[in-house]
mmCIF file as Biopython writes it, N, C-alpha, C and O atoms, coordinates in Angstrom:
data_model
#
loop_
_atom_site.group_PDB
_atom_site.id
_atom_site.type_symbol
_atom_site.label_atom_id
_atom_site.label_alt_id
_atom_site.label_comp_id
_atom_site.label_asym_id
_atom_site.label_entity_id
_atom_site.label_seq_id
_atom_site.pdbx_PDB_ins_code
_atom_site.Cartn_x
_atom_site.Cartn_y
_atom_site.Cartn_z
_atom_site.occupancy
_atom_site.B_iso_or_equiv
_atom_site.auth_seq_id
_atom_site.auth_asym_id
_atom_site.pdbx_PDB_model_num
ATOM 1   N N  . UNK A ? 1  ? 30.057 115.381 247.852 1.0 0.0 1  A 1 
ATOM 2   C CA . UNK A ? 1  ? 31.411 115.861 247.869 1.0 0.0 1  A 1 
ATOM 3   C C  . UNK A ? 1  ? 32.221 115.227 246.740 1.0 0.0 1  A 1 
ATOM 4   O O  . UNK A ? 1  ? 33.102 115.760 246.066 1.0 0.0 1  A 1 
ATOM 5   N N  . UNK A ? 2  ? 31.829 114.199 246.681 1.0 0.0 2  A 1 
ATOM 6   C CA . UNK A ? 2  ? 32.450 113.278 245.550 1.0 0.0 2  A 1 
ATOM 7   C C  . UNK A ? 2  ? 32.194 113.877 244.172 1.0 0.0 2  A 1 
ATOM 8   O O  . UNK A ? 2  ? 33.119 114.113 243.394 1.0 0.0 2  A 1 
ATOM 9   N N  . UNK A ? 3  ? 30.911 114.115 243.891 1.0 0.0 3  A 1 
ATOM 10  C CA . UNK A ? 3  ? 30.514 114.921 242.654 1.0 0.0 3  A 1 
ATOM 11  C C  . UNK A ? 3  ? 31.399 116.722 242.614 1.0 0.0 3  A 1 
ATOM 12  O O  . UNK A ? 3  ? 31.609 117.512 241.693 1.0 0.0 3  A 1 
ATOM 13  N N  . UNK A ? 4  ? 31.666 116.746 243.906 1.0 0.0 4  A 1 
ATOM 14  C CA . UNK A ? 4  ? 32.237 117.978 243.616 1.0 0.0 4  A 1 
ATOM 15  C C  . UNK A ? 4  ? 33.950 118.042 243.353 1.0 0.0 4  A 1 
ATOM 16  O O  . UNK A ? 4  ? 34.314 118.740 242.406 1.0 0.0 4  A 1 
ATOM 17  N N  . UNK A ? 5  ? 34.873 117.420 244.066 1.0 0.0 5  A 1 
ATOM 18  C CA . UNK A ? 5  ? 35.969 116.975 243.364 1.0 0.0 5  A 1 
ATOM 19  C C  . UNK A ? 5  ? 36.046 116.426 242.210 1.0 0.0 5  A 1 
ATOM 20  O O  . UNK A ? 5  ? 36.980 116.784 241.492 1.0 0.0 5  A 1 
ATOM 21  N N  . UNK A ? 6  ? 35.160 115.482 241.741 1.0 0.0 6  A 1 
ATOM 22  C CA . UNK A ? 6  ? 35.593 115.365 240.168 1.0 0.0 6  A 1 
ATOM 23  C C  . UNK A ? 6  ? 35.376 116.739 239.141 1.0 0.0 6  A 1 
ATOM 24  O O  . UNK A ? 6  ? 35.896 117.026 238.063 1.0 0.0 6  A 1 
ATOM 25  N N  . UNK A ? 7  ? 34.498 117.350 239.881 1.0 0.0 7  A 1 
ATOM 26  C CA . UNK A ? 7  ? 33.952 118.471 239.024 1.0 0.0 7  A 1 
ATOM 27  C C  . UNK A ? 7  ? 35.721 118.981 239.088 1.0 0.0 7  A 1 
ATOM 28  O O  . UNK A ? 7  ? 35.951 119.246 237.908 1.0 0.0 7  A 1 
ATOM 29  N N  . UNK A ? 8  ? 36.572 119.146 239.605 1.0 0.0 8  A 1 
ATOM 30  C CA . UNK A ? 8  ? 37.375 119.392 240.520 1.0 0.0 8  A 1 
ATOM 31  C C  . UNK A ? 8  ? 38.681 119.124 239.652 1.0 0.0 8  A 1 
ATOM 32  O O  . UNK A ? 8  ? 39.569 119.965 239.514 1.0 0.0 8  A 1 
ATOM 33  N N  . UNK A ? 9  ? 38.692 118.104 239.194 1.0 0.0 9  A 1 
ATOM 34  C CA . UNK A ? 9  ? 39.432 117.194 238.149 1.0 0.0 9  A 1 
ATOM 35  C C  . UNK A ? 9  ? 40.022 116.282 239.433 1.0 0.0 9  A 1 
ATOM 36  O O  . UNK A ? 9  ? 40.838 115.397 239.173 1.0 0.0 9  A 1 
ATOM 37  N N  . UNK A ? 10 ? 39.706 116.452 240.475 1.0 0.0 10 A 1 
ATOM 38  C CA . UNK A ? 10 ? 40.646 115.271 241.211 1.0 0.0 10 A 1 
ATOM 39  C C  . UNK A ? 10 ? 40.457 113.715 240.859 1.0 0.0 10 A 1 
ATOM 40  O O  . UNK A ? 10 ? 39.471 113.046 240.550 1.0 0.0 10 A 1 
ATOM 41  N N  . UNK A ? 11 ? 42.279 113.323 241.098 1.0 0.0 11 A 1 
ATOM 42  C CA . UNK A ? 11 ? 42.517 111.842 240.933 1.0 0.0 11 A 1 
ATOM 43  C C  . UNK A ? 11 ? 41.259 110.814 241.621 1.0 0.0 11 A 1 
ATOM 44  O O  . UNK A ? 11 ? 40.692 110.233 240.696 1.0 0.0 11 A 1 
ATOM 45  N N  . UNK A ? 12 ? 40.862 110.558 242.545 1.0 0.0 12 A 1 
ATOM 46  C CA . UNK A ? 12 ? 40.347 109.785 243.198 1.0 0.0 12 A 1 
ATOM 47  C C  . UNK A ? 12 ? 39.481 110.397 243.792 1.0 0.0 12 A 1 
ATOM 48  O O  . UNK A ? 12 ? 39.911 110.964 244.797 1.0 0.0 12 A 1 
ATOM 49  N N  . UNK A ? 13 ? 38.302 110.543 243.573 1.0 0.0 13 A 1 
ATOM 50  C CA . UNK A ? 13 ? 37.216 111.624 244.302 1.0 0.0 13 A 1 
ATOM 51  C C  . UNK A ? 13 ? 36.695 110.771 245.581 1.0 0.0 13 A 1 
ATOM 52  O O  . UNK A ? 13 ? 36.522 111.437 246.602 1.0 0.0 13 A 1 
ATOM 53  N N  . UNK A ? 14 ? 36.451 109.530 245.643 1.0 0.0 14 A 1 
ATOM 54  C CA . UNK A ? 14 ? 36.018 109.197 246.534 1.0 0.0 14 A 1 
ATOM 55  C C  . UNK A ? 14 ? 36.769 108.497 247.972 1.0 0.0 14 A 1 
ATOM 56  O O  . UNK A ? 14 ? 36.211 108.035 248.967 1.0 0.0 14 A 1 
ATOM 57  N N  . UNK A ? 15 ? 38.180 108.612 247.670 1.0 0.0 15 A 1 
ATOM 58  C CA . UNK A ? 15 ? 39.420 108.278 248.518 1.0 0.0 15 A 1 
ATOM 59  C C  . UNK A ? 15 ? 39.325 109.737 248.921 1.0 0.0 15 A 1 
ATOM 60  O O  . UNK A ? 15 ? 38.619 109.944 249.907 1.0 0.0 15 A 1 
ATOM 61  N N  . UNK A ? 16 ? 40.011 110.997 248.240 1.0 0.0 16 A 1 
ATOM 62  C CA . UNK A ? 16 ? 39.765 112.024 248.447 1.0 0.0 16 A 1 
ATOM 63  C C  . UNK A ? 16 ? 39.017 113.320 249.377 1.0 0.0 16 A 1 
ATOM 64  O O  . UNK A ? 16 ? 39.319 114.283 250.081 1.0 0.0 16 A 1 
ATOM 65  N N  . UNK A ? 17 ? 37.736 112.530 248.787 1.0 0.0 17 A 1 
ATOM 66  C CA . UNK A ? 17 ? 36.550 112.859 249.908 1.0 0.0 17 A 1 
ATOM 67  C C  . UNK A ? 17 ? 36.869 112.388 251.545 1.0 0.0 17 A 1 
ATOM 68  O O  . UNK A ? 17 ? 37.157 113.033 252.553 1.0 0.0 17 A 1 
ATOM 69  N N  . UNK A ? 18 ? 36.665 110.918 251.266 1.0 0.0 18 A 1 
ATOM 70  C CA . UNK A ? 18 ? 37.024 110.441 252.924 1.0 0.0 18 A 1 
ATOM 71  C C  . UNK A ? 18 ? 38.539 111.330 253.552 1.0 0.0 18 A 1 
ATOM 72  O O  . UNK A ? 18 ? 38.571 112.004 254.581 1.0 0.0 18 A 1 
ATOM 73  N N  . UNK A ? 19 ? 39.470 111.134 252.787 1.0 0.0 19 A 1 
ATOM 74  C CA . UNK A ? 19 ? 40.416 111.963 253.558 1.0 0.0 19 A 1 
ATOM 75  C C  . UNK A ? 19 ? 40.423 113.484 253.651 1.0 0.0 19 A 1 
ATOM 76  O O  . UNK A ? 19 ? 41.389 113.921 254.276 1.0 0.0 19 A 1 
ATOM 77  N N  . UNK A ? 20 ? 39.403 114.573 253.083 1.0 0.0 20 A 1 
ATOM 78  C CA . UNK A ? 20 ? 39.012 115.564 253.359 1.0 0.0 20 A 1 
ATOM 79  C C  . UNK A ? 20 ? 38.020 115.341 254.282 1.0 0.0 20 A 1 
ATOM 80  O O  . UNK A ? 20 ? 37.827 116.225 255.117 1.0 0.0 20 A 1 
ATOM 81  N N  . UNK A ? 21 ? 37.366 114.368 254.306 1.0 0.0 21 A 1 
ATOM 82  C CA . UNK A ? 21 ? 36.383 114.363 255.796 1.0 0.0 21 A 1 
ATOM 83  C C  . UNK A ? 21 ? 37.393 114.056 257.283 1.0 0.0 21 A 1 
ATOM 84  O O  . UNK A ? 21 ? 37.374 114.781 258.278 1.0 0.0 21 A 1 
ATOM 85  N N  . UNK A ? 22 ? 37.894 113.316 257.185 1.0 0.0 22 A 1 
ATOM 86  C CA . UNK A ? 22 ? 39.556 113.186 257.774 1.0 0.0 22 A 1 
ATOM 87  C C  . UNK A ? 22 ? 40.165 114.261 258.431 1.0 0.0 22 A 1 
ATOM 88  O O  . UNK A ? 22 ? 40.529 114.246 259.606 1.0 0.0 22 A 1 
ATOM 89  N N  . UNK A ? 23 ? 40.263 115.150 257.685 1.0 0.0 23 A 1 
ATOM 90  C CA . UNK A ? 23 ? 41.095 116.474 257.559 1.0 0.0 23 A 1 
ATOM 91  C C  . UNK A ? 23 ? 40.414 117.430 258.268 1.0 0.0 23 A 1 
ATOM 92  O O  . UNK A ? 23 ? 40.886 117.786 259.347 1.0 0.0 23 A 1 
ATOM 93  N N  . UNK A ? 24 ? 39.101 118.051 257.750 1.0 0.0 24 A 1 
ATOM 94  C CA . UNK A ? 24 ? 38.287 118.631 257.990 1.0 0.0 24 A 1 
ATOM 95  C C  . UNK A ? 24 ? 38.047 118.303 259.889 1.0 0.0 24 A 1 
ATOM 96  O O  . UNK A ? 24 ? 38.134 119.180 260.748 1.0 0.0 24 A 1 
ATOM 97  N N  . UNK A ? 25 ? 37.740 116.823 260.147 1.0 0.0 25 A 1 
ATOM 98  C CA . UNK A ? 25 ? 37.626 116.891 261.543 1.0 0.0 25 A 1 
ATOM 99  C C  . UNK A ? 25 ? 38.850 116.982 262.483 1.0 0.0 25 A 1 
ATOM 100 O O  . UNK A ? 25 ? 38.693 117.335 263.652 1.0 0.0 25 A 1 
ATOM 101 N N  . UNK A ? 26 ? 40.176 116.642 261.944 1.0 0.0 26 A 1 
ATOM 102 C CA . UNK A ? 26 ? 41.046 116.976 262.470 1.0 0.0 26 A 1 
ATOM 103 C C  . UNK A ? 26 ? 41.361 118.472 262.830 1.0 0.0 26 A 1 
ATOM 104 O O  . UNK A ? 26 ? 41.901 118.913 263.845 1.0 0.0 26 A 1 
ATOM 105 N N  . UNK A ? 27 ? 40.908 119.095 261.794 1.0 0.0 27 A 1 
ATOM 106 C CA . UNK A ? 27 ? 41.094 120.867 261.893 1.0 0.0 27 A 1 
ATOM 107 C C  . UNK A ? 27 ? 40.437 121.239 262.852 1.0 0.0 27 A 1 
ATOM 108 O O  . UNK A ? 27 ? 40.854 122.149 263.569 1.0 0.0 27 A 1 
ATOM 109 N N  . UNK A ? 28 ? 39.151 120.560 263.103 1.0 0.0 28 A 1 
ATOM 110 C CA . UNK A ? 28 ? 37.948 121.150 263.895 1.0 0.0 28 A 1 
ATOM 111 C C  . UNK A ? 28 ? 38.518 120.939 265.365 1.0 0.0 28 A 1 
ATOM 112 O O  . UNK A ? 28 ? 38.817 121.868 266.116 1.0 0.0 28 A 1 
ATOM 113 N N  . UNK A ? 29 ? 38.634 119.466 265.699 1.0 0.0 29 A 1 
ATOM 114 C CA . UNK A ? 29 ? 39.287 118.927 267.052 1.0 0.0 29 A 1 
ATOM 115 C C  . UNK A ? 29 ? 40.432 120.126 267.296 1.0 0.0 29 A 1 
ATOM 116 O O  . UNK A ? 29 ? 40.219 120.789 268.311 1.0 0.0 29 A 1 
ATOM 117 N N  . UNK A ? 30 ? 41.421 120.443 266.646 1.0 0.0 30 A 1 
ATOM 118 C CA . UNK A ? 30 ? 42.261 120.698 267.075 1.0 0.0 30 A 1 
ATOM 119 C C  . UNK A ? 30 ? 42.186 122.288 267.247 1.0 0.0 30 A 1 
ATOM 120 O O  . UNK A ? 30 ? 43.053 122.943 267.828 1.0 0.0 30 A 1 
ATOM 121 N N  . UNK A ? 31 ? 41.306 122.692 266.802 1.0 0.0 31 A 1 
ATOM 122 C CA . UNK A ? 31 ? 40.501 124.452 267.030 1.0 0.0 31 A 1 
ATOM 123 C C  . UNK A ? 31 ? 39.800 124.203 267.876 1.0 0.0 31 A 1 
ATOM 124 O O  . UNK A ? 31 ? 39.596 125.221 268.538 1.0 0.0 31 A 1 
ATOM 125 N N  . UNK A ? 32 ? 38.958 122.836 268.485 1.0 0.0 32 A 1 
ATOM 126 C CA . UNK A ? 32 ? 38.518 123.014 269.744 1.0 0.0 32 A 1 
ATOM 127 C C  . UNK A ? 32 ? 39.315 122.786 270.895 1.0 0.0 32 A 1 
ATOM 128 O O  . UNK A ? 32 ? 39.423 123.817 271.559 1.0 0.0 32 A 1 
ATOM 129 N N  . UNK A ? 33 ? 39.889 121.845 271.354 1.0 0.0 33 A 1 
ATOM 130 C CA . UNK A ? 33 ? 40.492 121.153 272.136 1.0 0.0 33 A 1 
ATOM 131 C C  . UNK A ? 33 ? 42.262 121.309 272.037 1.0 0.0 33 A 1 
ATOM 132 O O  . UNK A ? 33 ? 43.022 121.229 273.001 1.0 0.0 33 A 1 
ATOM 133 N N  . UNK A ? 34 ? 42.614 121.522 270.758 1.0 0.0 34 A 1 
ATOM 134 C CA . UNK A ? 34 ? 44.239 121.364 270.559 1.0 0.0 34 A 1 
ATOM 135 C C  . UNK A ? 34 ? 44.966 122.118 270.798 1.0 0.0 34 A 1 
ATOM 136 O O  . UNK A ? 34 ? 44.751 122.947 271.682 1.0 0.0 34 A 1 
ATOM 137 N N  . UNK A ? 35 ? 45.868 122.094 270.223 1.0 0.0 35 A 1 
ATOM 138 C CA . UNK A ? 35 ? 46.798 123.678 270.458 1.0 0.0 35 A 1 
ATOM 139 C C  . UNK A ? 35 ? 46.524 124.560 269.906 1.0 0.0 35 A 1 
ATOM 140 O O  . UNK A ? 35 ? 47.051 125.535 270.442 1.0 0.0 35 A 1 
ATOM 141 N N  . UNK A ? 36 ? 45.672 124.958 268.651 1.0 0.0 36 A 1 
ATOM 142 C CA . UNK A ? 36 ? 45.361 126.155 268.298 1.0 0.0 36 A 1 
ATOM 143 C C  . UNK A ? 36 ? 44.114 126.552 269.047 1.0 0.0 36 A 1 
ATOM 144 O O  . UNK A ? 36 ? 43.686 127.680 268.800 1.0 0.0 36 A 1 
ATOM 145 N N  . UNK A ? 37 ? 43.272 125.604 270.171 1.0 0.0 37 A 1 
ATOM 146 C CA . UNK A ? 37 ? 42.429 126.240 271.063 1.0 0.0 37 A 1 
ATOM 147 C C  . UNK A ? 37 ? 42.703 127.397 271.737 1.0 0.0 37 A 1 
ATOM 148 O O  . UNK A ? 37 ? 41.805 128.081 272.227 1.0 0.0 37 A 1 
ATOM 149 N N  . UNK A ? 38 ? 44.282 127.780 271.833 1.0 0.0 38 A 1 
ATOM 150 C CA . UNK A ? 38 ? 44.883 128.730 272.461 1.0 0.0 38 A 1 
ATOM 151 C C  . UNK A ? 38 ? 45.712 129.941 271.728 1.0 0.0 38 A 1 
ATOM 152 O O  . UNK A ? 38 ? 46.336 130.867 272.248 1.0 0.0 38 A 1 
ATOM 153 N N  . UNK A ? 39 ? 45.567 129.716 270.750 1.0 0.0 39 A 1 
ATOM 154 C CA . UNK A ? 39 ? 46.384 130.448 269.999 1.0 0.0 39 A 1 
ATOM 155 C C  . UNK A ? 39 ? 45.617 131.610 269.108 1.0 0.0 39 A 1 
ATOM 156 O O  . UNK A ? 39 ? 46.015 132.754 268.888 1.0 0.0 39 A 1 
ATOM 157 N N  . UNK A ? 40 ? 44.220 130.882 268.597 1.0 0.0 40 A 1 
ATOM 158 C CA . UNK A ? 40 ? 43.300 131.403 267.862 1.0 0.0 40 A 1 
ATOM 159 C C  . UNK A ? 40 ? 42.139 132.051 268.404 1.0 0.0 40 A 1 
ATOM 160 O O  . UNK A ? 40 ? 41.872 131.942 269.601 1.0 0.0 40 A 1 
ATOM 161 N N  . UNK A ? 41 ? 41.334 132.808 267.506 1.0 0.0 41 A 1 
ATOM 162 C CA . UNK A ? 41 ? 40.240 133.268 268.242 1.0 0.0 41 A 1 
ATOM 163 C C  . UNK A ? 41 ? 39.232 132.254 268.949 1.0 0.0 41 A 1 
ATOM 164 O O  . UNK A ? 41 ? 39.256 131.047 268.710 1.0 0.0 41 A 1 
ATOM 165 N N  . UNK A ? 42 ? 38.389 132.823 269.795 1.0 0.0 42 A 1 
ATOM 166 C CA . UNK A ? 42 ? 37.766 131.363 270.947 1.0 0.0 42 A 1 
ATOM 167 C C  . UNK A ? 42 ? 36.839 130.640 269.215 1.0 0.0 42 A 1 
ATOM 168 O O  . UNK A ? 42 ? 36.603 131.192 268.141 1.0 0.0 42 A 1 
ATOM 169 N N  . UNK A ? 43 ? 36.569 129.262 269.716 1.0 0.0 43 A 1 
ATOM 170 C CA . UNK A ? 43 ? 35.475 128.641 269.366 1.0 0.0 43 A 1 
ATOM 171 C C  . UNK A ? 43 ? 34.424 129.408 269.580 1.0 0.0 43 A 1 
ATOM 172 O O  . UNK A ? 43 ? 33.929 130.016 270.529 1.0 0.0 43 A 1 
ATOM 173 N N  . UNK A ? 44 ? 34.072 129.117 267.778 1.0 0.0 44 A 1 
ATOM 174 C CA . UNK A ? 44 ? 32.376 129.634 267.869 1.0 0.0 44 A 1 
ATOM 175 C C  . UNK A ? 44 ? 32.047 130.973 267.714 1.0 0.0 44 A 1 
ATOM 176 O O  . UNK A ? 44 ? 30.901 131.402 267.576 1.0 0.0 44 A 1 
ATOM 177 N N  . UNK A ? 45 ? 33.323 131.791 267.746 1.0 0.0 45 A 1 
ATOM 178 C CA . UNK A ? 45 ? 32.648 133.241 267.719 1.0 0.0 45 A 1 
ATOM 179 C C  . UNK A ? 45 ? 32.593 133.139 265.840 1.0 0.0 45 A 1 
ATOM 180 O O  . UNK A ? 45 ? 32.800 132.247 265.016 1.0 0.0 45 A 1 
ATOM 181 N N  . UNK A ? 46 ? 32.179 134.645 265.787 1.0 0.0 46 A 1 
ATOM 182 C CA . UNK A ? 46 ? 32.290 134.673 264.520 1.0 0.0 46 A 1 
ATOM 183 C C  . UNK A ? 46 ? 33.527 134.910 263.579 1.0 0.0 46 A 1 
ATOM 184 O O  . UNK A ? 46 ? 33.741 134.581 262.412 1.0 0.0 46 A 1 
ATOM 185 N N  . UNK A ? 47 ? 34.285 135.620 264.538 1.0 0.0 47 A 1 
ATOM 186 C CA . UNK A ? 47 ? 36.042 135.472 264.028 1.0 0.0 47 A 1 
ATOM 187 C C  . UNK A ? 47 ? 36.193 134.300 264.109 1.0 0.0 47 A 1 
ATOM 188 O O  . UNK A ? 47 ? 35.703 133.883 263.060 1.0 0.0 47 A 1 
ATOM 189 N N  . UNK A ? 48 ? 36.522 133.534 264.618 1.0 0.0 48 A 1 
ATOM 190 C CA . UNK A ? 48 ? 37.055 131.754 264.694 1.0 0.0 48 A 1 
ATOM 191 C C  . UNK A ? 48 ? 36.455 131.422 263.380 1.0 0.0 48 A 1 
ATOM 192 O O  . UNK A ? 48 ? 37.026 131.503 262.293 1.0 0.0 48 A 1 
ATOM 193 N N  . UNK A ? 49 ? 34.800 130.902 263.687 1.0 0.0 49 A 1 
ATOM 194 C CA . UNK A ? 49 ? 34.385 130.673 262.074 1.0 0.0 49 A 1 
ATOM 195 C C  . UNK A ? 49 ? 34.706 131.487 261.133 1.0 0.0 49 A 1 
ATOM 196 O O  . UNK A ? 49 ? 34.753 130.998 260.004 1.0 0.0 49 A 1 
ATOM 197 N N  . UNK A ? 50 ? 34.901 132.386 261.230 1.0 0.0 50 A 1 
ATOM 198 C CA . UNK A ? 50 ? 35.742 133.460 259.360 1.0 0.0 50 A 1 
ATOM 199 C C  . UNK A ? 50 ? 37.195 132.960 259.235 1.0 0.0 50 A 1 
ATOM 200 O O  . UNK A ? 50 ? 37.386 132.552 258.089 1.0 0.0 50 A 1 
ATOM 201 N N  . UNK A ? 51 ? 37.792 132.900 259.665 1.0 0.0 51 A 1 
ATOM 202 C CA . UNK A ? 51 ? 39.530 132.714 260.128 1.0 0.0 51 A 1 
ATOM 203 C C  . UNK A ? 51 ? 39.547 131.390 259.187 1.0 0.0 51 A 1 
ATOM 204 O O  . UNK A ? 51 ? 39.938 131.397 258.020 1.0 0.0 51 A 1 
ATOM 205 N N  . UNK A ? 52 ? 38.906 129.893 260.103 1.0 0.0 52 A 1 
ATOM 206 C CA . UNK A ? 52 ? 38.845 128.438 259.610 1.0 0.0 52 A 1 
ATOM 207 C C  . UNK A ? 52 ? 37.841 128.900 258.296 1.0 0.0 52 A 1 
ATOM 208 O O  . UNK A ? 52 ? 38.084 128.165 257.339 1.0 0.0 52 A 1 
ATOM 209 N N  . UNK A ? 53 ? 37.435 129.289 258.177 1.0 0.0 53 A 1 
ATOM 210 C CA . UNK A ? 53 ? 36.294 129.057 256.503 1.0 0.0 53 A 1 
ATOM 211 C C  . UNK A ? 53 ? 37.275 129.754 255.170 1.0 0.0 53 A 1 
ATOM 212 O O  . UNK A ? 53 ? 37.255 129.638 253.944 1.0 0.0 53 A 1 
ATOM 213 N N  . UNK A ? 54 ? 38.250 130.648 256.323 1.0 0.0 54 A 1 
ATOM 214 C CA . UNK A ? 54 ? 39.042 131.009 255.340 1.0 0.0 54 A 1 
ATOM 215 C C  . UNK A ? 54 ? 40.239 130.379 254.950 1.0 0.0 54 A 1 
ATOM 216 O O  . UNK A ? 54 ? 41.039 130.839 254.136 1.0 0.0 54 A 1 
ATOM 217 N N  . UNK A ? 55 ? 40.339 129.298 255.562 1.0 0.0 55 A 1 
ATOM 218 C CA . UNK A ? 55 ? 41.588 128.282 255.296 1.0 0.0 55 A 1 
ATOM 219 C C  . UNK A ? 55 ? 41.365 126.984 254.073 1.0 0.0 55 A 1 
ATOM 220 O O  . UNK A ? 55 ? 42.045 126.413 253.221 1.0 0.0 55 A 1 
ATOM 221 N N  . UNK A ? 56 ? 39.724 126.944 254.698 1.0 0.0 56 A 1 
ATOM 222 C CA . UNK A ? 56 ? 39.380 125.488 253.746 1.0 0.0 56 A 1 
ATOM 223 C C  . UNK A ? 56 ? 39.891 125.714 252.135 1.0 0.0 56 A 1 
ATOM 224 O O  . UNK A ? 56 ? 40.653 124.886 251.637 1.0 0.0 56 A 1 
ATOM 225 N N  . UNK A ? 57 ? 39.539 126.591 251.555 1.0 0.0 57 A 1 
ATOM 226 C CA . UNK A ? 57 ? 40.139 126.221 250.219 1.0 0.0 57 A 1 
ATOM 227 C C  . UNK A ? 57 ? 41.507 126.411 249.917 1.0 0.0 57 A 1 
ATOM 228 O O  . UNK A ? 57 ? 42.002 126.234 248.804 1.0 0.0 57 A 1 
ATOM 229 N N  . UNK A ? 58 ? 42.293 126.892 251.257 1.0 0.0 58 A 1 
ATOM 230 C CA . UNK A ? 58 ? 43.663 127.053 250.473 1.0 0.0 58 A 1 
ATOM 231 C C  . UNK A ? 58 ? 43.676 125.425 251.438 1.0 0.0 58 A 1 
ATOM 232 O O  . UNK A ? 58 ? 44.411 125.971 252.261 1.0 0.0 58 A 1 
ATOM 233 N N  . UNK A ? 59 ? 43.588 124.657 251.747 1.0 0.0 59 A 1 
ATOM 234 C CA . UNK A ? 59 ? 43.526 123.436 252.335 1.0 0.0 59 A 1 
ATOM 235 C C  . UNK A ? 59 ? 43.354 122.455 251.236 1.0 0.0 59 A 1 
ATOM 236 O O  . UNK A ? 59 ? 44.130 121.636 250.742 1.0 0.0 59 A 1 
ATOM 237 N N  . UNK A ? 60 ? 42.155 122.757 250.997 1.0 0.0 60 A 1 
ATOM 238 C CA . UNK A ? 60 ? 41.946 121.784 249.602 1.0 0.0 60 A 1 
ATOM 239 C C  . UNK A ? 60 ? 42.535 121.854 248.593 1.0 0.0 60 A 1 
ATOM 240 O O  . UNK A ? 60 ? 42.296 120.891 247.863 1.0 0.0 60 A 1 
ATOM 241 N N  . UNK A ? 61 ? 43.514 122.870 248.013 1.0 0.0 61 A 1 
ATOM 242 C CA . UNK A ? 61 ? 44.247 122.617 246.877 1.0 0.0 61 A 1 
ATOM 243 C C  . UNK A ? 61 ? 45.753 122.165 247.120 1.0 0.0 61 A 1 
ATOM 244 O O  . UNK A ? 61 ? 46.312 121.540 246.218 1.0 0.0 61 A 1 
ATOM 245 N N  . UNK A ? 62 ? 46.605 122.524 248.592 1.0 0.0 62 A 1 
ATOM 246 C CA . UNK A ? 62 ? 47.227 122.251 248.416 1.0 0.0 62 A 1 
ATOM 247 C C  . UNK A ? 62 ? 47.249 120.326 248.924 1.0 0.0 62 A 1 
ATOM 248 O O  . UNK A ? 62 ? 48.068 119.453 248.637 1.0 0.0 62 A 1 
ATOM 249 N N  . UNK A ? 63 ? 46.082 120.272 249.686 1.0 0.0 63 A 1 
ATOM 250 C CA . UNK A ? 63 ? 46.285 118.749 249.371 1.0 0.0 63 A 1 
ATOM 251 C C  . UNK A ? 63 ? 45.688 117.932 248.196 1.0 0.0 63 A 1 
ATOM 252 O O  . UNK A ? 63 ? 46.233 117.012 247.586 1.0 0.0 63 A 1 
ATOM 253 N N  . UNK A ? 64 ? 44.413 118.476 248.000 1.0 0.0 64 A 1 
ATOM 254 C CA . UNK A ? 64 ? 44.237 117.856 246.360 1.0 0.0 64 A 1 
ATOM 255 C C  . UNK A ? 64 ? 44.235 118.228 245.312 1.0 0.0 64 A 1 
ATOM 256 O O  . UNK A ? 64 ? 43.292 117.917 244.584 1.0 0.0 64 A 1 
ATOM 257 N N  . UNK A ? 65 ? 45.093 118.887 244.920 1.0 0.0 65 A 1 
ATOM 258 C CA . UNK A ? 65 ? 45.426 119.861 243.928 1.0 0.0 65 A 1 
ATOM 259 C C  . UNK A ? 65 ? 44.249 120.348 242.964 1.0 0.0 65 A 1 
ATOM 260 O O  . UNK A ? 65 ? 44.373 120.076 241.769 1.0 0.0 65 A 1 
ATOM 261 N N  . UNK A ? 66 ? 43.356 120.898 243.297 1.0 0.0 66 A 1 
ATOM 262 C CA . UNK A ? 66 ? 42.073 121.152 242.758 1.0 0.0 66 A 1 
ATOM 263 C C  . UNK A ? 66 ? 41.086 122.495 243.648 1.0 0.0 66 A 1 
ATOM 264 O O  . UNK A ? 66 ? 39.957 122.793 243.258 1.0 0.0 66 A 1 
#
């Protein structure tokens, strides 16, 4: 992941990384268990996974600008 943010131009690839691993499980917890457990399509179908896969990169740029 690290090799892929610098590819990336990001500041700190390996601070970066950990707090996209950070991020990433926070999103997940909170699509299973949180408040968007209720709001969103169920866990696990294949809408849920398209919906979240379709967030990750607008996720990643606006927090690491890359």
């Amino acid at each position: 992941m690290c090799t892929e943010l610098r590819r990336l131009g990001a500041g700190d690839p390996e601070a970066q990384a950990a707090d996209l691993v950070s991020i990433s499980d926070g999103v997940v917890f909170d699509r299973l268990v949180g408040v968007r457990s209720i709001v969103v399509p169920a866990p696990g179908t294949a809408e849920s996974v398209e919906e979240l896969g379709a967030r990750r990169p607008q996720l990643s740029a606006r927090i690491f600008g890359c």
